[in-house]
KEROZA-811263 format. One record per residue (C-alpha): residue number from 1; x, y, z. Coordinates in steps of 0.05 Angstrom, whole numbers, plus 5000, padded with zeros to 4 digits. Layout:
# KEROZA-811263
nr | east | north | up
NUM | X | Y | Z
...
This chain:
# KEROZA-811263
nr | east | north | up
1 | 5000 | 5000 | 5000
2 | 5020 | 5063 | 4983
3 | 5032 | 5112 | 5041
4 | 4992 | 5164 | 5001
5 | 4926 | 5129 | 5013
6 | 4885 | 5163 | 5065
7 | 4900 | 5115 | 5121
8 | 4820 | 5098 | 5148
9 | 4809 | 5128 | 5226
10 | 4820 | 5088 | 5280
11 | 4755 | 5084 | 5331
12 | 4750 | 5142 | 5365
13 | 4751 | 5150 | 5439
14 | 4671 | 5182 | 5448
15 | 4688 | 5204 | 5521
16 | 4741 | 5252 | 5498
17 | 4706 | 5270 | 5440
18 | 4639 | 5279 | 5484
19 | 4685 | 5326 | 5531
20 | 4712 | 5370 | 5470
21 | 4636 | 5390 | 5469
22 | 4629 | 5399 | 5537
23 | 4686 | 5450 | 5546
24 | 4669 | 5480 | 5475
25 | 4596 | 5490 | 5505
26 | 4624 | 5520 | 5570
27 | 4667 | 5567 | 5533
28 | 4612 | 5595 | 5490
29 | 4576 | 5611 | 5560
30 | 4633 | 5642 | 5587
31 | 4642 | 5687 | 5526
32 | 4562 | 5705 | 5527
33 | 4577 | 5723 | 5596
34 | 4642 | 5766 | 5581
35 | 4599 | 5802 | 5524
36 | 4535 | 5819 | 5571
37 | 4589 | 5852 | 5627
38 | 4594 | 5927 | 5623
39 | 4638 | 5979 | 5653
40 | 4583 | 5991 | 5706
41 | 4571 | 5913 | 5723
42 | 4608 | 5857 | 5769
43 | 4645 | 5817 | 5714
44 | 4590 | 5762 | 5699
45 | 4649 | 5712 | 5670
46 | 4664 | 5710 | 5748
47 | 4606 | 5655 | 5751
48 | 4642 | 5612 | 5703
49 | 4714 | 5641 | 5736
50 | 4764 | 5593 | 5689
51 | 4724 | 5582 | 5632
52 | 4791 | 5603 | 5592
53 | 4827 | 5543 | 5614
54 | 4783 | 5504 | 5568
55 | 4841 | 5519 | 5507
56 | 4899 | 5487 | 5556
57 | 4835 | 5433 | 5557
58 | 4833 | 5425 | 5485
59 | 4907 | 5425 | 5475
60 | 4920 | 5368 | 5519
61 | 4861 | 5329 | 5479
62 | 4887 | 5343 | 5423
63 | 4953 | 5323 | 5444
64 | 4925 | 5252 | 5460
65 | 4888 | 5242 | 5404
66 | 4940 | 5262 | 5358
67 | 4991 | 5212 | 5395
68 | 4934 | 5154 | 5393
69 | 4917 | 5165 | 5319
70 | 4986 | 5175 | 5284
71 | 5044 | 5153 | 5325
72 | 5040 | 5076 | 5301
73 | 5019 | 5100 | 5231
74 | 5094 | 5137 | 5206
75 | 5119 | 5067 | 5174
76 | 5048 | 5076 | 5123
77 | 5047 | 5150 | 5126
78 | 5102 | 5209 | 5102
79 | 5110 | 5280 | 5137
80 | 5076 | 5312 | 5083
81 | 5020 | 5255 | 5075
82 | 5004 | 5272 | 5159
83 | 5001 | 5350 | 5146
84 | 4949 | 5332 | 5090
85 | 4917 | 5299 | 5129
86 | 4910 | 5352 | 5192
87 | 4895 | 5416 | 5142
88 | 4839 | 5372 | 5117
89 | 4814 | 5363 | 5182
90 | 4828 | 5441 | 5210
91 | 4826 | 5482 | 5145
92 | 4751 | 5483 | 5116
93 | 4730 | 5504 | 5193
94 | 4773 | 5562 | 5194
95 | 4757 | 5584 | 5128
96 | 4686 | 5580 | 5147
97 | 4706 | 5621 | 5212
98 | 4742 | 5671 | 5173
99 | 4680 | 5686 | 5133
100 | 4638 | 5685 | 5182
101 | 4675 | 5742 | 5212
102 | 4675 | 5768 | 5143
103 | 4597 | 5774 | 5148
104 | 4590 | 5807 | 5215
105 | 4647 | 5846 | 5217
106 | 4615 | 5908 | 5210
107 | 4561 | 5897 | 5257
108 | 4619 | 5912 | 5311
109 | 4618 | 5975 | 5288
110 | 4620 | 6027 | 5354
111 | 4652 | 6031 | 5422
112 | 4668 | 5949 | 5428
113 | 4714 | 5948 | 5373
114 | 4743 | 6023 | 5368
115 | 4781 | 6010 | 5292
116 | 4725 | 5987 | 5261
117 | 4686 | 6043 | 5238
118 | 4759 | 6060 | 5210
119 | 4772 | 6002 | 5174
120 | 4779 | 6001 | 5094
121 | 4761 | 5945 | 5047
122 | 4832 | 5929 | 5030
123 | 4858 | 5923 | 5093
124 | 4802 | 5876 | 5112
125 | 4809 | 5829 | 5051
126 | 4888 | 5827 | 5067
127 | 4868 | 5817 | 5141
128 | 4827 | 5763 | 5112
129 | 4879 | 5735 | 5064
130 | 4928 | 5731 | 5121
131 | 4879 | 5687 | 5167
132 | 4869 | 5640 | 5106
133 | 4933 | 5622 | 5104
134 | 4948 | 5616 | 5178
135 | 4994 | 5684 | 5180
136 | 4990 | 5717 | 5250
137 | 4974 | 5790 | 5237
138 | 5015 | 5845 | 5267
139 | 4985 | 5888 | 5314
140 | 4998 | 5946 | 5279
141 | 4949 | 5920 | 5222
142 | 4896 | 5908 | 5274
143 | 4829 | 5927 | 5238
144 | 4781 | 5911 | 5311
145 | 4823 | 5941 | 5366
146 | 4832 | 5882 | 5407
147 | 4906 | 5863 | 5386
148 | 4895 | 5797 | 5357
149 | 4928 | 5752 | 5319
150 | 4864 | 5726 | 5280
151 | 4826 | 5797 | 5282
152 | 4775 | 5767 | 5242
153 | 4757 | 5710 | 5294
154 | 4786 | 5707 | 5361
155 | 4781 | 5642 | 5380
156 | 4827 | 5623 | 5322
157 | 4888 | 5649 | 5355
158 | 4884 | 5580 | 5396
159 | 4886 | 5543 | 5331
160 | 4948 | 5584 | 5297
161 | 4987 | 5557 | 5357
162 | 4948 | 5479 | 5349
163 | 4981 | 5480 | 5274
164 | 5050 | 5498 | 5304
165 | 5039 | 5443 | 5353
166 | 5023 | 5394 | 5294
167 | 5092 | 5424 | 5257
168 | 5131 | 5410 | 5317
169 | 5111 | 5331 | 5322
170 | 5108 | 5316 | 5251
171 | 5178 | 5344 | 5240
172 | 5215 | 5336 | 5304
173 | 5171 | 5310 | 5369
174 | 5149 | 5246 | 5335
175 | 5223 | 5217 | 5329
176 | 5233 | 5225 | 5407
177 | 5239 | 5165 | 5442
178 | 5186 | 5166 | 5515
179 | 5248 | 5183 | 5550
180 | 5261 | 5247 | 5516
181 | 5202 | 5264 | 5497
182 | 5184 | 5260 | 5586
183 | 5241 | 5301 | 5592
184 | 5211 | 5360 | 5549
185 | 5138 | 5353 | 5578
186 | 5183 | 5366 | 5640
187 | 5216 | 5426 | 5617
188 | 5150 | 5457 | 5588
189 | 5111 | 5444 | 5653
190 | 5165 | 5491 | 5674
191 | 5140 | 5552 | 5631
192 | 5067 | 5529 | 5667
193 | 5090 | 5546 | 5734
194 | 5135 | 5603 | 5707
195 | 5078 | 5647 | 5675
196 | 5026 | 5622 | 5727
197 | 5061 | 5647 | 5791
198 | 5089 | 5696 | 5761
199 | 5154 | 5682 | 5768
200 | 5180 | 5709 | 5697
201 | 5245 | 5671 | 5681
202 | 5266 | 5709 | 5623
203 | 5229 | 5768 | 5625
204 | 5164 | 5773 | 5584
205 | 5113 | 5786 | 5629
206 | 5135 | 5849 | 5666
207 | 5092 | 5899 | 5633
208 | 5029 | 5849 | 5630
209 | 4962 | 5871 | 5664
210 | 4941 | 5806 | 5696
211 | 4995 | 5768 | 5740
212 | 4983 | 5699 | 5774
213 | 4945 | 5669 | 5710
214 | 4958 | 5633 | 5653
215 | 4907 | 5672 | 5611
216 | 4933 | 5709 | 5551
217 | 4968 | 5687 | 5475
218 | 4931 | 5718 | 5423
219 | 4969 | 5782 | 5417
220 | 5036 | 5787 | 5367
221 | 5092 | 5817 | 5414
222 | 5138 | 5775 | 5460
223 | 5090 | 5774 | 5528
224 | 5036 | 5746 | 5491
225 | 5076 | 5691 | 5451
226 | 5101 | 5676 | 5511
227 | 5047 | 5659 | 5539
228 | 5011 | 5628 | 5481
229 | 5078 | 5586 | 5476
230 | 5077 | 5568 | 5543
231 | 5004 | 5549 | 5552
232 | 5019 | 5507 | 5481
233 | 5072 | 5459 | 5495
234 | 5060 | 5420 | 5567
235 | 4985 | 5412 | 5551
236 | 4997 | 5390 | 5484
237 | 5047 | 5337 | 5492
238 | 5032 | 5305 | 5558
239 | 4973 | 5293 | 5522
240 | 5015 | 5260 | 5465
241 | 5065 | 5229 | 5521
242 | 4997 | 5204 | 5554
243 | 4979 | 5169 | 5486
244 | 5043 | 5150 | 5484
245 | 5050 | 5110 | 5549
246 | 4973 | 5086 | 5545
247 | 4954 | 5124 | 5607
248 | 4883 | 5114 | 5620
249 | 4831 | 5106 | 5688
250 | 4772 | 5062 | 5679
251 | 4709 | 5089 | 5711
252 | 4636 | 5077 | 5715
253 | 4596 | 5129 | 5683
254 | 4660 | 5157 | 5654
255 | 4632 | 5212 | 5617
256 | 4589 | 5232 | 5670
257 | 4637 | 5244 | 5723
258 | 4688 | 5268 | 5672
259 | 4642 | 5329 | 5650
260 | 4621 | 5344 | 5721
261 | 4701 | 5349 | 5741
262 | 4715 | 5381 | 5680
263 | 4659 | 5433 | 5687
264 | 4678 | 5439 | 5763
265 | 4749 | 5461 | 5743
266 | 4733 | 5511 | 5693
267 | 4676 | 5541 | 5747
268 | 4721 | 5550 | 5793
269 | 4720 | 5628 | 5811
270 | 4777 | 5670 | 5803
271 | 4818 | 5677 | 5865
272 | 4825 | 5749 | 5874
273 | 4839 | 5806 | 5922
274 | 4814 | 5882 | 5914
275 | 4806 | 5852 | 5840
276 | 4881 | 5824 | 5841
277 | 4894 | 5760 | 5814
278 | 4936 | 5729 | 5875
279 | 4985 | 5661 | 5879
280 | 4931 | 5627 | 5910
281 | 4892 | 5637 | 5836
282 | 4965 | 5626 | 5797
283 | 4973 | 5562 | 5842
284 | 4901 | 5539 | 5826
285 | 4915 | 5546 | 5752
286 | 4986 | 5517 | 5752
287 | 4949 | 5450 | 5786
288 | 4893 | 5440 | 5732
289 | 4937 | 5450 | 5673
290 | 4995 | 5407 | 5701
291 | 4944 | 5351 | 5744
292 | 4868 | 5361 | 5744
293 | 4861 | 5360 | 5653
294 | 4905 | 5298 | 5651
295 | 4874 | 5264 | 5705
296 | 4802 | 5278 | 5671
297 | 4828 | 5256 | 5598
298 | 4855 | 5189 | 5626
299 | 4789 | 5172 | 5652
300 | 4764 | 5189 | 5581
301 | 4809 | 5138 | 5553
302 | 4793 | 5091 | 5607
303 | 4728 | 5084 | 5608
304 | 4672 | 5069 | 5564
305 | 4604 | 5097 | 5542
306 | 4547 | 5063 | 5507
307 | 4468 | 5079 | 5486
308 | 4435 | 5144 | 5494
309 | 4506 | 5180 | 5533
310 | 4550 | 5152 | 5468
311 | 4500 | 5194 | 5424
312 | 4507 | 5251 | 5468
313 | 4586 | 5243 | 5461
314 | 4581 | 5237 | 5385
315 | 4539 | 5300 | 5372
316 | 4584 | 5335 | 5425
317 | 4644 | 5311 | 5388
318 | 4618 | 5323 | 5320
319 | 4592 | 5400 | 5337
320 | 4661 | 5422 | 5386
321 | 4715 | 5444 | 5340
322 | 4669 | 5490 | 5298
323 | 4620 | 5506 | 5355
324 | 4689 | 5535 | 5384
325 | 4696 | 5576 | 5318
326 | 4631 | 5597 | 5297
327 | 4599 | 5630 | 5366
328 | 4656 | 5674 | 5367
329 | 4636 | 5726 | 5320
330 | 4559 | 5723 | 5339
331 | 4579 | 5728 | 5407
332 | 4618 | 5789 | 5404
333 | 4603 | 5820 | 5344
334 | 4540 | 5815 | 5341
335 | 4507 | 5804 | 5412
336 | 4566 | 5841 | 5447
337 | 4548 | 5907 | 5403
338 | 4470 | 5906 | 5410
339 | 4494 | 5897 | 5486
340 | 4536 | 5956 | 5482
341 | 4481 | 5988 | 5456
342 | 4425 | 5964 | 5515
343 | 4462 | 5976 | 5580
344 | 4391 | 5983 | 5612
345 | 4368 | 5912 | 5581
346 | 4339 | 5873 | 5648
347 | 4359 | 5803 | 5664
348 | 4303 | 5770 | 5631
349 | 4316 | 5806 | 5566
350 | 4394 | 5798 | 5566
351 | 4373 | 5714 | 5583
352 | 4330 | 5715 | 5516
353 | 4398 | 5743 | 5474
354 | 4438 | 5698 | 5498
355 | 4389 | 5634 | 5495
356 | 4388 | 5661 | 5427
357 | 4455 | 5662 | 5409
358 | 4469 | 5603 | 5439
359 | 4407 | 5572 | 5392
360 | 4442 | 5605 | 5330
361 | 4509 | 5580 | 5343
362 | 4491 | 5510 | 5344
363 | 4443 | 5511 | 5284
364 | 4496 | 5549 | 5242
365 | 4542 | 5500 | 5269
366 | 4500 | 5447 | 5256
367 | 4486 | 5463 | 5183
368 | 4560 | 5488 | 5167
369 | 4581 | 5407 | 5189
370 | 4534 | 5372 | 5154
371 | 4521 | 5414 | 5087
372 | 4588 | 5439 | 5082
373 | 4648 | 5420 | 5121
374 | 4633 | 5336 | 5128
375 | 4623 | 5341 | 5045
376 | 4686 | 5381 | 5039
377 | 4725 | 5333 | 5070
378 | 4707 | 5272 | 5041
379 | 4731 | 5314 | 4968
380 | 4789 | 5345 | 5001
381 | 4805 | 5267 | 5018
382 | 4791 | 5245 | 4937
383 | 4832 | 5298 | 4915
384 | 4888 | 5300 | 4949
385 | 4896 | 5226 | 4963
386 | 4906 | 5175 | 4905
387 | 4895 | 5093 | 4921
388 | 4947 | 5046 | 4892
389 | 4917 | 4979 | 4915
């Protein structure tokens, strides 16, 4: 067999596919919440406290699985045959993203996003050229005001520094023995505890508004690298070291208890002083990146799920990586501007939005997967894949 055939997916593991959901669900709330906060309110994301965590989350899944479903596969599959096969698994969502932001970018026009209203056709098709191809953009082109790397959708900043992550293994990480490869989880656990308690080995972080987290990445200046970087590498492959070693917990009800830990973590509140982030928070963080996510995936290998809960995992699974993309711009663009817009809305009204949002996330989710990004895939796979049986 030719090692350019499109190797056929192993079984999937539905707990940790059923947990992507779960954390991509959370973080949709915790961005409706960040959205309905104003100047004048109490921070409403402090109800869902580390809902930000959820991208060290994904990164460690995505560590696993990327261990589990490659790492015996190199002898029937070549470098450029496994980046194939992870830009047609990534790329169509992000396009989709990218036009999507497209499409409501100028509903964000006003006080949210200050550069909008300033922002000329040219320099949001390069903007948008850019994101296509993956190229951080400088924050001197920023066309929102936020800083971002992925101006066009926010969330996608995580998934410039998931391709890097891919780079790294299928061109250096992958020939590591378990040894070595312990070693460097070891060494990039260190940049955890370094940006989480604030510690600041080489520097980056002096000038950075919130100390004692790990929150932050999505910028394109050293600090947030640094942090993107360092929130990147431990998650990512102790998940693949995980895979690696076949770590795994059984447990009854796997999925069950996994969610409600996983939801637990991310709930947490902040721990804060006068509205100071203080060691006790950094420590907090530091322990569910480094412990409490690996601890929760291994169950998710270990255990098992059947009837109605293995449905519930597989339309989790299926509807996570572009329900992570797609609320993004609704969220903020367009319910964080009508919000900007209705500082007097009451609780019952600001409910309805975001039940609302919420609703059109998932159907536009929904319909993107099955109409669009399933069918673009399967041609993605006929194209750029030949069979020499």
């Amino acid at each position: 067999m030719s090692n350019n055939v499109y190797l056929a997916s192993k079984p999937r593991y539905e707990i940790l596919d059923g947990l992507r959901g779960v954390a991509a669900f959370i973080v949709m709330c915790f961005h409706l919440l960040e959205a309905s906060s104003t100047d004048h309110d109490h921070m409403l994301t402090d109800y869902i406290g580390h809902g930000y965590l959820a991208v060290d989350f994904f990164f460690i899944l995505s560590g696993f699985v990327i261990g589990y479903a490659y790492d015996d596969r190199w002898d029937r599959m070549t470098t450029w045959g496994f980046f194939k096969r992870r830009l047609i698994r990534l790329h169509p969502t992000i396009v989709f993203a990218i036009i999507l932001g497209l499409a409501f970018f100028f509903y964000g026009w006003g006080d949210v996003f200050p550069l909008v209203q300033n922002a000329n056709v040219w320099a949001l098709l390069l903007t948008a050229v850019m994101m296509f191809f993956m190229i951080p953009v400088p924050m001197g082109m920023d066309i929102k005001g936020w800083g971002e790397i992925t101006p066009l959708n926010g969330n996608a900043w995580s998934l410039w520094f998931e391709y890097v992550a891919n780079f790294l293994y299928g061109l250096v990480i992958r020939h590591f023995p378990k040894w070595l490869l312990a070693v460097f989880v070891v060494l990039c656990a260190m940049l955890t505890i370094d940006i989480s308690l604030d510690i600041d080995m080489f520097g980056f972080l002096a000038e950075r508004s919130s100390h004692y987290t790990v929150h932050g990445g999505w910028s394109l200046n050293a600090e947030q690298m640094y942090l993107g970087f360092s929130r990147l590498l431990y998650p990512f492959f102790a998940g693949l070291l995980m895979a690696k070693m076949s770590l795994s917990i059984k447990m009854k009800h796997g999925f069950w208890w996994c969610s409600l830990f996983l939801a637990i973590a991310l709930f947490v509140p902040r721990i804060a002083t006068d509205g100071m982030l203080t060691i006790g928070n950094g420590i907090y963080e530091a322990a569910a990146v480094l412990l409490i996510f690996p601890f929760i995936v291994a169950i998710g290998a270990g255990s098992t799920v059947t009837g109605r809960s293995a449905k519930i995992c597989k339309f989790l699974g299926e509807i996570s990586y572009p329900l992570y993309l797609v609320h993004q711009p609704i969220v903020f663009t367009l319910y964080g501007t009508w919000r900007a817009t209705h500082l007097d809305a009451t609780v019952a009204q600001l409910l309805v939005m975001c039940l609302g949002m919420m609703f059109l996330s998932v159907f536009i989710t929904y319909a993107f997967l099955k109409l669009i990004d399933l069918p673009v895939r399967e041609w993605l796979k006929k194209k750029l894949f030949t069979s020499t049986n």
